[in-house]
C-alpha positions as CSV (number, residue, x, y, z in Angstrom):
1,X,-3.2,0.8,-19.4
2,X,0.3,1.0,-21.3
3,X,2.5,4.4,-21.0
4,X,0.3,5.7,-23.9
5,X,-1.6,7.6,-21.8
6,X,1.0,9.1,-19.6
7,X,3.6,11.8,-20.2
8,X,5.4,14.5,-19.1
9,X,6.8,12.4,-16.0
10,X,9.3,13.5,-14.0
11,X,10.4,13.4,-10.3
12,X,11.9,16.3,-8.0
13,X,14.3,16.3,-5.3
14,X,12.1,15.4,-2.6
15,X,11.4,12.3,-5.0
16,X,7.5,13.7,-5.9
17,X,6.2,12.2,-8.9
18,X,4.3,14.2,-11.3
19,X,3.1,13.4,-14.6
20,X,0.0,14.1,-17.1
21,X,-2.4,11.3,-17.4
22,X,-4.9,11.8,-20.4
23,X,-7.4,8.4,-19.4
24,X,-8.9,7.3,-15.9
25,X,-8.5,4.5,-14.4
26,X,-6.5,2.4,-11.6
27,X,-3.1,3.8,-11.4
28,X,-0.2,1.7,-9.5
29,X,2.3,3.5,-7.6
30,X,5.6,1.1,-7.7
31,X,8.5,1.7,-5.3
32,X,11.4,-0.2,-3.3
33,X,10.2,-3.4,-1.5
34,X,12.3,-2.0,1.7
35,X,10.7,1.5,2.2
36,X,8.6,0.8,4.7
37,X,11.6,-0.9,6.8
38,X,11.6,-1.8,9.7
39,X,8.1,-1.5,10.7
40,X,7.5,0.8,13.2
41,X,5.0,-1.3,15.1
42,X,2.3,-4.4,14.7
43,X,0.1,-6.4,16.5
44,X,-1.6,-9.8,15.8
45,X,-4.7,-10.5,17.8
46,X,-7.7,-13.1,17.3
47,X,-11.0,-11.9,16.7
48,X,-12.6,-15.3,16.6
49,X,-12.2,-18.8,16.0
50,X,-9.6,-19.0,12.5
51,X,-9.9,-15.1,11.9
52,X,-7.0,-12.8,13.3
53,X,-6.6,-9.1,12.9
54,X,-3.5,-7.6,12.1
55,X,-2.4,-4.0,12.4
56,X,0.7,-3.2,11.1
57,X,2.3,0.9,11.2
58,X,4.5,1.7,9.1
59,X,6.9,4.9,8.2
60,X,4.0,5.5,6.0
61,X,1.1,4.1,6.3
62,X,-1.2,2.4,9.0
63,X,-2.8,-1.4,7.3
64,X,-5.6,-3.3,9.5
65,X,-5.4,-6.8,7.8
66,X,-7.9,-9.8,8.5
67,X,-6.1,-13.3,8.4
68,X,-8.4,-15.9,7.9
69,X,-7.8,-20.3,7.1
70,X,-7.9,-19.1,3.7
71,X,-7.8,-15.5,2.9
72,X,-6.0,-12.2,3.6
73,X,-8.1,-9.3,3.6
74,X,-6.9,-5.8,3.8
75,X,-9.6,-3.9,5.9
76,X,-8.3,-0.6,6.4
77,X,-5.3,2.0,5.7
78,X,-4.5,5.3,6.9
């Protein structure tokens, strides 16, 4: 999806996005790599032989990630 299907954009003081979007599907929000910094809080804890669970809190949002030899899945968010 290109910005074809959006207009009227525009953000407020507060930094609120709004915009008109005239097709559904996925949308991606984009914003700074360092918004989230520094974490509030995480933990790493095995949940079985090669596969950890990690939660990680953030100013925003709480991820529950699970780590295995291979893979990164994200389980949860809040």
């Amino acid at each position: 999806m290109g910005s074809e299907y959006v207009e009227s954009i525009s953000i407020d003081q507060s930094n609120q996005l709004k915009c008109a979007v005239f097709k559904f599907t996925p949308i991606a929000m984009i914003q700074s790599r360092i918004s989230d910094f520094p974490y509030i809080s995480w933990k790493l804890r095995s949940i079985a032989d090669d596969v950890a669970f990690l939660t990680l809190i953030t100013k925003w949002l709480a991820l529950n990630f699970e780590i295995g030899a291979d893979y990164v899945k994200l389980i949860e968010f809040e």
